[in-house]
PyMOL Python script that loads the backbone (N, CA, C, O; Angstrom):
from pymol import cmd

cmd.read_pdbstr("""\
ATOM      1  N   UNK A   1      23.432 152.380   5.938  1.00  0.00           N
ATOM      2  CA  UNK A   1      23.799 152.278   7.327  1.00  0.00           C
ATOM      3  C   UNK A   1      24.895 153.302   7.608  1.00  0.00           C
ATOM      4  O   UNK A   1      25.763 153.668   6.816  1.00  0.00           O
ATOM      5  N   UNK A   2      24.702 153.724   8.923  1.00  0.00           N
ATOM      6  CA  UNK A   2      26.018 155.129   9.191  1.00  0.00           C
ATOM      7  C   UNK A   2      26.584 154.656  10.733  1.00  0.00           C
ATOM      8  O   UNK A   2      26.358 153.679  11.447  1.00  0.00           O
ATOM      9  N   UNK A   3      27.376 155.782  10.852  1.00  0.00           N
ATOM     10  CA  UNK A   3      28.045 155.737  12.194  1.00  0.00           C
ATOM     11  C   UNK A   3      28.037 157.572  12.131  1.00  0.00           C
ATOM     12  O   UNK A   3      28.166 158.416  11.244  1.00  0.00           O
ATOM     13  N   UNK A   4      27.787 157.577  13.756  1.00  0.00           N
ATOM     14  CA  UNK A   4      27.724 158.773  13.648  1.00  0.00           C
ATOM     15  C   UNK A   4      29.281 159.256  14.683  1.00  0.00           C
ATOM     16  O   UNK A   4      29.384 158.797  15.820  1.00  0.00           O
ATOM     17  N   UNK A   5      30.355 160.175  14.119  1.00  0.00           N
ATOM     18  CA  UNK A   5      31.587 160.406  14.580  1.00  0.00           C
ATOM     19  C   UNK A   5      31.660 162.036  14.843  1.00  0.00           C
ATOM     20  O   UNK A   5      31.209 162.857  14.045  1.00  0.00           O
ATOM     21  N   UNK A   6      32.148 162.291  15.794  1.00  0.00           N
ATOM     22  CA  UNK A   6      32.112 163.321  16.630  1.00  0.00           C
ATOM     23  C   UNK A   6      33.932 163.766  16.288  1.00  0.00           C
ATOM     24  O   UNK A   6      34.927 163.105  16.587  1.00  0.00           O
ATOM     25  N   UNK A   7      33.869 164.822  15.724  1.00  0.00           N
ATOM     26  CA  UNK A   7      35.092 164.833  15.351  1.00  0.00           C
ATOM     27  C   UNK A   7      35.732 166.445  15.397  1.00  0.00           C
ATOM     28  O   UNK A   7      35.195 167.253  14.639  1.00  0.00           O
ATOM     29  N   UNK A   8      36.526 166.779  16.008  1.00  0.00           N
ATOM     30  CA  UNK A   8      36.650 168.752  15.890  1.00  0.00           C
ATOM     31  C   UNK A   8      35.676 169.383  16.210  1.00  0.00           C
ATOM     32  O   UNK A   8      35.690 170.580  15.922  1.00  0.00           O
ATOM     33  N   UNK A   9      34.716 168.937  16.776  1.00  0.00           N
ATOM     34  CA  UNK A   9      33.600 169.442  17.332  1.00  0.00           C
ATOM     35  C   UNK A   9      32.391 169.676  16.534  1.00  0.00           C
ATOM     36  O   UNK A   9      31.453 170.409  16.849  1.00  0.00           O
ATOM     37  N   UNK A  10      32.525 168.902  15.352  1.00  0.00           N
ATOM     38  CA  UNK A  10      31.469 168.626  14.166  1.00  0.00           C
ATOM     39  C   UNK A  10      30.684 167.303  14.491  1.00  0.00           C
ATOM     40  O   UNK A  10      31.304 166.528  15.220  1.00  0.00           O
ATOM     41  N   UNK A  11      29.666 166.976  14.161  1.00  0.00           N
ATOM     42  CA  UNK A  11      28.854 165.649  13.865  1.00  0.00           C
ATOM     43  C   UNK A  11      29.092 165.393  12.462  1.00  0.00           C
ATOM     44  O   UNK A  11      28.901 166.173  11.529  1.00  0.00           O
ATOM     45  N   UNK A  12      29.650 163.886  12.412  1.00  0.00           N
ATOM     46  CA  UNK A  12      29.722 163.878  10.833  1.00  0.00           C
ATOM     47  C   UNK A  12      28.965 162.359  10.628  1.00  0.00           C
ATOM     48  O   UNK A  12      29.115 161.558  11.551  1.00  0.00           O
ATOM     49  N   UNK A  13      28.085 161.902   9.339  1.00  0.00           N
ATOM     50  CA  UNK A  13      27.445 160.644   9.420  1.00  0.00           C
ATOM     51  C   UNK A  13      28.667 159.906   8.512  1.00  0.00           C
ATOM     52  O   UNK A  13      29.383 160.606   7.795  1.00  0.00           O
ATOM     53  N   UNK A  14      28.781 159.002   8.563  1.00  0.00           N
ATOM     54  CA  UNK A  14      29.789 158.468   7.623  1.00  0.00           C
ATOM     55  C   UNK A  14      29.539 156.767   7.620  1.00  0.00           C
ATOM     56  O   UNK A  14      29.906 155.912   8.426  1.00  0.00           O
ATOM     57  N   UNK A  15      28.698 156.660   6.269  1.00  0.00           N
ATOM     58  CA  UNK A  15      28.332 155.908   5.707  1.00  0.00           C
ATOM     59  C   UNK A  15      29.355 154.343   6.335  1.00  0.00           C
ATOM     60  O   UNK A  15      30.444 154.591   6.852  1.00  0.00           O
ATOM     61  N   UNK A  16      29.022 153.251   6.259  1.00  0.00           N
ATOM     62  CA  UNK A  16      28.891 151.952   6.109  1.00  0.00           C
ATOM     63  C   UNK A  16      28.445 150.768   5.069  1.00  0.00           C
ATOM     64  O   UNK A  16      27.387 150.807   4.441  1.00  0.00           O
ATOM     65  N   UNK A  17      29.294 149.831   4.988  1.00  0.00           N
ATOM     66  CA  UNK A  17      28.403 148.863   4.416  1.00  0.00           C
ATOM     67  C   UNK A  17      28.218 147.653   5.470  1.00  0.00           C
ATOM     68  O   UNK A  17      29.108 147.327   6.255  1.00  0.00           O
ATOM     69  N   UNK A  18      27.417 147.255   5.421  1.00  0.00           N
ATOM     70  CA  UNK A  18      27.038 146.085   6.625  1.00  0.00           C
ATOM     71  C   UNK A  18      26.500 146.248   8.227  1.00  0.00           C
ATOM     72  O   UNK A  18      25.452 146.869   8.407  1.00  0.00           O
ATOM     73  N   UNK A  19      27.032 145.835   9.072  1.00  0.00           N
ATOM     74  CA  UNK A  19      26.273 146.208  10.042  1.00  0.00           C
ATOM     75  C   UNK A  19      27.795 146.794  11.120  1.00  0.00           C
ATOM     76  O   UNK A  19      27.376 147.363  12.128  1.00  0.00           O
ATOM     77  N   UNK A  20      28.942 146.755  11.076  1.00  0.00           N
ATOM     78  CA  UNK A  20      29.785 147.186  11.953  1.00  0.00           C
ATOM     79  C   UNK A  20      30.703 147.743  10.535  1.00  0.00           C
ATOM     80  O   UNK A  20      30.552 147.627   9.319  1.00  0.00           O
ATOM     81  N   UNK A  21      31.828 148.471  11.531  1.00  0.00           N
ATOM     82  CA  UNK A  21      33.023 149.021  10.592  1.00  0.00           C
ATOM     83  C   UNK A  21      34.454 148.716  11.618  1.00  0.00           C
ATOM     84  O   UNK A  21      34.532 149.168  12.760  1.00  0.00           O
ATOM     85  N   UNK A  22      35.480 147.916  11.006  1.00  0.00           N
ATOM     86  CA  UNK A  22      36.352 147.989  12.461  1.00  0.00           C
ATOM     87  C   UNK A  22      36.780 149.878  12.309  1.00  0.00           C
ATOM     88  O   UNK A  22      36.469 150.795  11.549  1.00  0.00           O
ATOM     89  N   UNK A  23      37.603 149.709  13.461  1.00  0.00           N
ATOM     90  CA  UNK A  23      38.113 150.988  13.766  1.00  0.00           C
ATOM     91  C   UNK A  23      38.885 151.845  12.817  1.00  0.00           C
ATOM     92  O   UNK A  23      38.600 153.007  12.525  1.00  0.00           O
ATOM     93  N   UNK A  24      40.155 150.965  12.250  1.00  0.00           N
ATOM     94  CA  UNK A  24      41.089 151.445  11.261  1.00  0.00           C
ATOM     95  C   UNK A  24      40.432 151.849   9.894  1.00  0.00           C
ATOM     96  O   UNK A  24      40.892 152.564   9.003  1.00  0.00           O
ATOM     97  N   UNK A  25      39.468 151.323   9.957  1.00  0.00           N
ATOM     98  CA  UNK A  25      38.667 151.552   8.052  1.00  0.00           C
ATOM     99  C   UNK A  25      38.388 152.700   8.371  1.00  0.00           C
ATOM    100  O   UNK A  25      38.949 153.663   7.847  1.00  0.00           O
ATOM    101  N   UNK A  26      37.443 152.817   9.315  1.00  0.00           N
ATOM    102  CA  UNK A  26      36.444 153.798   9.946  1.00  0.00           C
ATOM    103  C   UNK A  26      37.607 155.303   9.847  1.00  0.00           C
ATOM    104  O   UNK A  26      37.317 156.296   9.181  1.00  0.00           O
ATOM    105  N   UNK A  27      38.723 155.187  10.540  1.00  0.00           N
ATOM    106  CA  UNK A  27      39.738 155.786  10.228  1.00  0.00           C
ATOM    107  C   UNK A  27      40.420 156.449   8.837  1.00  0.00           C
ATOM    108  O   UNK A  27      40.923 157.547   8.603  1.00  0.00           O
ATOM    109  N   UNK A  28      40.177 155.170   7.986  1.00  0.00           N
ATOM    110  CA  UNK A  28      40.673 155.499   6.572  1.00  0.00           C
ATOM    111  C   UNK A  28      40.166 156.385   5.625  1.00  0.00           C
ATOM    112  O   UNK A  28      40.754 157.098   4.813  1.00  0.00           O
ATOM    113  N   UNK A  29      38.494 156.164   5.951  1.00  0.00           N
ATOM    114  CA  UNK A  29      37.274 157.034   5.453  1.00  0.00           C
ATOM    115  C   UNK A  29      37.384 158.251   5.542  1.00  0.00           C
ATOM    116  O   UNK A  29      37.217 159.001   4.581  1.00  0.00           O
ATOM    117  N   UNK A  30      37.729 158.695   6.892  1.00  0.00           N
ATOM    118  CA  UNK A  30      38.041 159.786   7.686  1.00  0.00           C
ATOM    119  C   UNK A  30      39.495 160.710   7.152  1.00  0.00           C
ATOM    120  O   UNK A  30      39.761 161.842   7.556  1.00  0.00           O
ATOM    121  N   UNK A  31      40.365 159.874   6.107  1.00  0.00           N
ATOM    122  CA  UNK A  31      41.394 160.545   5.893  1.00  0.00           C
ATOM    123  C   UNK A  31      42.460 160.137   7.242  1.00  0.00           C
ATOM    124  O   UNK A  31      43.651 160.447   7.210  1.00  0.00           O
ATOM    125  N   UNK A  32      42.027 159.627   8.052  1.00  0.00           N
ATOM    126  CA  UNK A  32      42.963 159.954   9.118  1.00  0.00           C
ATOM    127  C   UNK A  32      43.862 158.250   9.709  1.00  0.00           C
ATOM    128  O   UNK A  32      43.595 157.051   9.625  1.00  0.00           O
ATOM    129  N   UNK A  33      44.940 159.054  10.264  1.00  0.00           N
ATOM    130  CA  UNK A  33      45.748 157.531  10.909  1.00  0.00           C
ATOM    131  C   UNK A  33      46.064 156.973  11.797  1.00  0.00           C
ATOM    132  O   UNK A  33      46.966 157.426  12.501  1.00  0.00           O
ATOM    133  N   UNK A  34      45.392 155.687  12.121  1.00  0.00           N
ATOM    134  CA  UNK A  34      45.514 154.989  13.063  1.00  0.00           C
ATOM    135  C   UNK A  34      46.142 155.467  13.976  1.00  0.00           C
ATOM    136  O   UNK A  34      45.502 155.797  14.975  1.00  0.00           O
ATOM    137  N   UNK A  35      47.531 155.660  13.954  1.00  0.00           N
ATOM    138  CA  UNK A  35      48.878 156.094  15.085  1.00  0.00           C
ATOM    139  C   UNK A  35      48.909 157.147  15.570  1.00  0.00           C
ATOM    140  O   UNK A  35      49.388 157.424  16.669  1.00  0.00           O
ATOM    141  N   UNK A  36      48.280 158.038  14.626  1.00  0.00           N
ATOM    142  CA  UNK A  36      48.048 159.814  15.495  1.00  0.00           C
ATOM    143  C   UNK A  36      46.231 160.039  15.881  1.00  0.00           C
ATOM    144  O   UNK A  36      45.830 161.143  16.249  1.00  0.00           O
ATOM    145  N   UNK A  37      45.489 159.110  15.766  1.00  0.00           N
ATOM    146  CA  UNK A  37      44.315 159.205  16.483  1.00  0.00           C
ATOM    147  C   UNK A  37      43.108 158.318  17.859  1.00  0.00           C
ATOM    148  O   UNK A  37      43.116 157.145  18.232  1.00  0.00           O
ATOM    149  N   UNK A  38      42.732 158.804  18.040  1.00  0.00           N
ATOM    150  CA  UNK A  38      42.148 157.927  19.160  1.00  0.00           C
ATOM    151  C   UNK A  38      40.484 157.654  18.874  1.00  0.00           C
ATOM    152  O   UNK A  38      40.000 158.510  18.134  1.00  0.00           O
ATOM    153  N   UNK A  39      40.011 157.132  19.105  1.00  0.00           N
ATOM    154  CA  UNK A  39      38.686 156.268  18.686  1.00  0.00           C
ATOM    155  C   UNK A  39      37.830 156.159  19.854  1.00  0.00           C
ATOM    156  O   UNK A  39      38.231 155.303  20.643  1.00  0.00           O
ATOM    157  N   UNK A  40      36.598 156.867  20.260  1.00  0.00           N
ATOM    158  CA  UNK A  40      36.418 156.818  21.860  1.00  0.00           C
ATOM    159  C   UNK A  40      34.880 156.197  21.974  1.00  0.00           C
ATOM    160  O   UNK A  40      34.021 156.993  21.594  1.00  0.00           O
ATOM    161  N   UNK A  41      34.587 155.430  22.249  1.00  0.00           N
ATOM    162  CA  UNK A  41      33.109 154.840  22.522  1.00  0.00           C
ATOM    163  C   UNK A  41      32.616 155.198  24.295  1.00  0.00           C
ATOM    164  O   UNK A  41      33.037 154.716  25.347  1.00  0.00           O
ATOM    165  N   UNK A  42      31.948 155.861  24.121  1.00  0.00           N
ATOM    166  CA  UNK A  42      31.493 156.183  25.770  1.00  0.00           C
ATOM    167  C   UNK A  42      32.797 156.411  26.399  1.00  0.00           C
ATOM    168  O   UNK A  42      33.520 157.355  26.083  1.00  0.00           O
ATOM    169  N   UNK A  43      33.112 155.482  27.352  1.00  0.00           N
ATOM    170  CA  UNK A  43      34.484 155.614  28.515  1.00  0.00           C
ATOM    171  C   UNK A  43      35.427 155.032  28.059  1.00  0.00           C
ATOM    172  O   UNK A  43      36.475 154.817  28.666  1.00  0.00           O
ATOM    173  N   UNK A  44      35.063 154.567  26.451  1.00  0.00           N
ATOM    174  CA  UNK A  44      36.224 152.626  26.011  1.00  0.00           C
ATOM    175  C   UNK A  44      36.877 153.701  24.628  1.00  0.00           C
ATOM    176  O   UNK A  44      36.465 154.306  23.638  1.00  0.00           O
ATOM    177  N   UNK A  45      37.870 153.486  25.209  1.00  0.00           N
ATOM    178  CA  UNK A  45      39.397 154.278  23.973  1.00  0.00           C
ATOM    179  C   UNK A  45      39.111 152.600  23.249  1.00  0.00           C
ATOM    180  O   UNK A  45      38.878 151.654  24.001  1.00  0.00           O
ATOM    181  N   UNK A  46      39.160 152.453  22.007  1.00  0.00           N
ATOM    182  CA  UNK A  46      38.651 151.402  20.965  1.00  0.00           C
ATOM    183  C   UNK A  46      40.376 151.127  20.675  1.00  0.00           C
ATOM    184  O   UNK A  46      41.174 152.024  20.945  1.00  0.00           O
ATOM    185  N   UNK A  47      40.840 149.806  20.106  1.00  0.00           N
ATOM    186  CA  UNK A  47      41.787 149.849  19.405  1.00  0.00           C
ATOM    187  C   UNK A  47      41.645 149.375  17.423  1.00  0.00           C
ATOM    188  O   UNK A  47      40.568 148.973  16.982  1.00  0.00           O
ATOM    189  N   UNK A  48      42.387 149.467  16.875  1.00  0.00           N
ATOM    190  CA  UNK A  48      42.294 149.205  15.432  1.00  0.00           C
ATOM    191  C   UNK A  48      41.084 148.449  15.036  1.00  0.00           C
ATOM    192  O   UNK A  48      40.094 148.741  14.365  1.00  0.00           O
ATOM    193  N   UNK A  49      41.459 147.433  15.634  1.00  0.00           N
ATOM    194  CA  UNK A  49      40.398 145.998  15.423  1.00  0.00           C
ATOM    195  C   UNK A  49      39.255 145.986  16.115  1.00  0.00           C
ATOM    196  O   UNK A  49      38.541 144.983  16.112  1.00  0.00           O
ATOM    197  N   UNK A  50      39.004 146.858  16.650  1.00  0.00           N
ATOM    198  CA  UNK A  50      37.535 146.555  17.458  1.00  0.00           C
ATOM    199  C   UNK A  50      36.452 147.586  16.301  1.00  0.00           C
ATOM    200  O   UNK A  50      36.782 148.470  15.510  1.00  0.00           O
ATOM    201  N   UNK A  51      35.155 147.039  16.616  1.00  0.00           N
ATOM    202  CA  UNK A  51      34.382 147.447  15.550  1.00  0.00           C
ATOM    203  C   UNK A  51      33.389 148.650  16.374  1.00  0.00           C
ATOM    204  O   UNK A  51      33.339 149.017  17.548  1.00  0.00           O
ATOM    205  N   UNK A  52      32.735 148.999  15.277  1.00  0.00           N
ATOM    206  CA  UNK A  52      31.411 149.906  15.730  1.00  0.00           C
ATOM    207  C   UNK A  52      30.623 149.871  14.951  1.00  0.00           C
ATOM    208  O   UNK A  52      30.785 150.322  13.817  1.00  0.00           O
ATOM    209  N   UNK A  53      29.473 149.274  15.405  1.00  0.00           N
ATOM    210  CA  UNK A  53      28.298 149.129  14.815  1.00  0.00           C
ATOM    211  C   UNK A  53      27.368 149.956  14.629  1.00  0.00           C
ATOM    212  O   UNK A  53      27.141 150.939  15.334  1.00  0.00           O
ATOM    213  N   UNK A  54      26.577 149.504  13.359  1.00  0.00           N
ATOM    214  CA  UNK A  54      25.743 150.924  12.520  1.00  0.00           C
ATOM    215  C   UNK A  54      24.658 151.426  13.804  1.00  0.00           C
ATOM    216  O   UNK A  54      24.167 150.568  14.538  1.00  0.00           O
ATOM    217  N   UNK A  55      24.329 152.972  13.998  1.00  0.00           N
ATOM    218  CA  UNK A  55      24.147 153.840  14.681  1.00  0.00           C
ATOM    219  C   UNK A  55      24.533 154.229  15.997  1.00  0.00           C
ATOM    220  O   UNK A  55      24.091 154.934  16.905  1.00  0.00           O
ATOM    221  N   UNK A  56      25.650 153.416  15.732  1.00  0.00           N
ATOM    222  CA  UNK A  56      26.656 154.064  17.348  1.00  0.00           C
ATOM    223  C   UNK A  56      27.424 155.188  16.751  1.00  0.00           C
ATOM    224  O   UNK A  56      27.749 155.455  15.594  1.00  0.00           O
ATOM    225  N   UNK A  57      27.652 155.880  18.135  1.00  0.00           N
ATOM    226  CA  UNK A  57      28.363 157.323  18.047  1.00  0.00           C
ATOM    227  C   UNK A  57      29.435 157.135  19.081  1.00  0.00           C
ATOM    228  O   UNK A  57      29.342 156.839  20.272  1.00  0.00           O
ATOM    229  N   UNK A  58      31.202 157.556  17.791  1.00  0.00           N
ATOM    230  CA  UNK A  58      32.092 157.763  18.689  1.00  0.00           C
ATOM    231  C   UNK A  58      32.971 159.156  18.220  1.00  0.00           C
ATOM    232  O   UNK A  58      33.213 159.736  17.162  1.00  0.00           O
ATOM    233  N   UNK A  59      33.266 159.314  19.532  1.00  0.00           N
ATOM    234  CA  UNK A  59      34.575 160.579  19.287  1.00  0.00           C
ATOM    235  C   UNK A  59      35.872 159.919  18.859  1.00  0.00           C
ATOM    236  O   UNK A  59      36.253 158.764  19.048  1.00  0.00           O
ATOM    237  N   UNK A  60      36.472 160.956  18.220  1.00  0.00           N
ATOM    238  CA  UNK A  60      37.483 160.722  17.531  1.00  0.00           C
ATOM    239  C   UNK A  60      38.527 162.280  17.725  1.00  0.00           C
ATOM    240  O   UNK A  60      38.279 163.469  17.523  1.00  0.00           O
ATOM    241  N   UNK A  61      40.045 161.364  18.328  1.00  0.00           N
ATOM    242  CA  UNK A  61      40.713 162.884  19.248  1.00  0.00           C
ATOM    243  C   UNK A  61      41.905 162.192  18.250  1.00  0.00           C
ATOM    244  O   UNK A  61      42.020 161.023  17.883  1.00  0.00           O
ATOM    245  N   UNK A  62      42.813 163.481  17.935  1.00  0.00           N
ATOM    246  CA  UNK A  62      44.158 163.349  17.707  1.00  0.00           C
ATOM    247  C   UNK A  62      44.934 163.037  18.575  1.00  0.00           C
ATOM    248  O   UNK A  62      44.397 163.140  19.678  1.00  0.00           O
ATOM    249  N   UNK A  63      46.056 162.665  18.626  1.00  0.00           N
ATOM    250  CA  UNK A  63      46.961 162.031  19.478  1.00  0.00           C
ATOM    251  C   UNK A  63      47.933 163.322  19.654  1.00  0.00           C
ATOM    252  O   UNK A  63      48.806 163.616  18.837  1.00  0.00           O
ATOM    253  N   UNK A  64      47.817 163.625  20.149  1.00  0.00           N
ATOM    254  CA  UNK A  64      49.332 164.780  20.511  1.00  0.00           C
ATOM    255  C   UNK A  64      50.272 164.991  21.562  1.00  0.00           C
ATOM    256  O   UNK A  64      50.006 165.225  22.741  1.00  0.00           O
ATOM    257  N   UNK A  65      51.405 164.886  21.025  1.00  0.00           N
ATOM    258  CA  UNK A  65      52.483 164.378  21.907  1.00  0.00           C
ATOM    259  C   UNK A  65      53.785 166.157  21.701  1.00  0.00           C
ATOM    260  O   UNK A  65      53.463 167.120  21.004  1.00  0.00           O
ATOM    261  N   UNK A  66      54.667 166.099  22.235  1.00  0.00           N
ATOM    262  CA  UNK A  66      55.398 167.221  22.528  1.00  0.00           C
ATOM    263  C   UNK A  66      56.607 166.887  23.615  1.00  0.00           C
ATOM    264  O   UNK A  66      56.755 165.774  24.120  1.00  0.00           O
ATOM    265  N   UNK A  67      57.322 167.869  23.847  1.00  0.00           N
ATOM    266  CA  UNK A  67      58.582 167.963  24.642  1.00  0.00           C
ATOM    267  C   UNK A  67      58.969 169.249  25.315  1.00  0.00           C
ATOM    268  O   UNK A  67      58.331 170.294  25.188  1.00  0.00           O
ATOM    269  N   UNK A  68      60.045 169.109  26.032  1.00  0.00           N
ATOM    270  CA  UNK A  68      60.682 170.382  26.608  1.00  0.00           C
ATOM    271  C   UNK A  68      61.282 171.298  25.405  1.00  0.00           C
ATOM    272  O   UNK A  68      61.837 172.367  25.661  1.00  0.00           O
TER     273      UNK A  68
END
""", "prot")
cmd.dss("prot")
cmd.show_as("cartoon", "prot")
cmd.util.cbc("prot")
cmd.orient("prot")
């Protein structure tokens, strides 16, 4: 089972076990962290705990923040 993640402007499949992955795992797989990334299902920004189930496709944006 996969999820398909849209990431830097790559398609990447990234395996599963079961039928959903919450967000933060999905994250972990990815190398990447919760606090500096965003998780995007259609129009729905996802938080940690919400899941995505095997053959859904989400984007995945860095968080970037800055100053004067």
């Amino acid at each position: 089972m996969a999820v398909k993640v849209i990431y830097r402007g790559k398609e990447l499949d990234i395996e599963i076990e079961g039928k959903s992955i919450r967000v933060d795992e999905l994250l972990r797989k990815l190398d990447l962290s919760p606090s500096h990334s965003i998780v995007i299902k259609g129009d729905t920004i996802l938080n940690e705990k919400d899941r995505v189930k095997d053959g859904e496709t989400v984007r995945v944006v860095n968080a970037i923040s800055g100053g004067a």
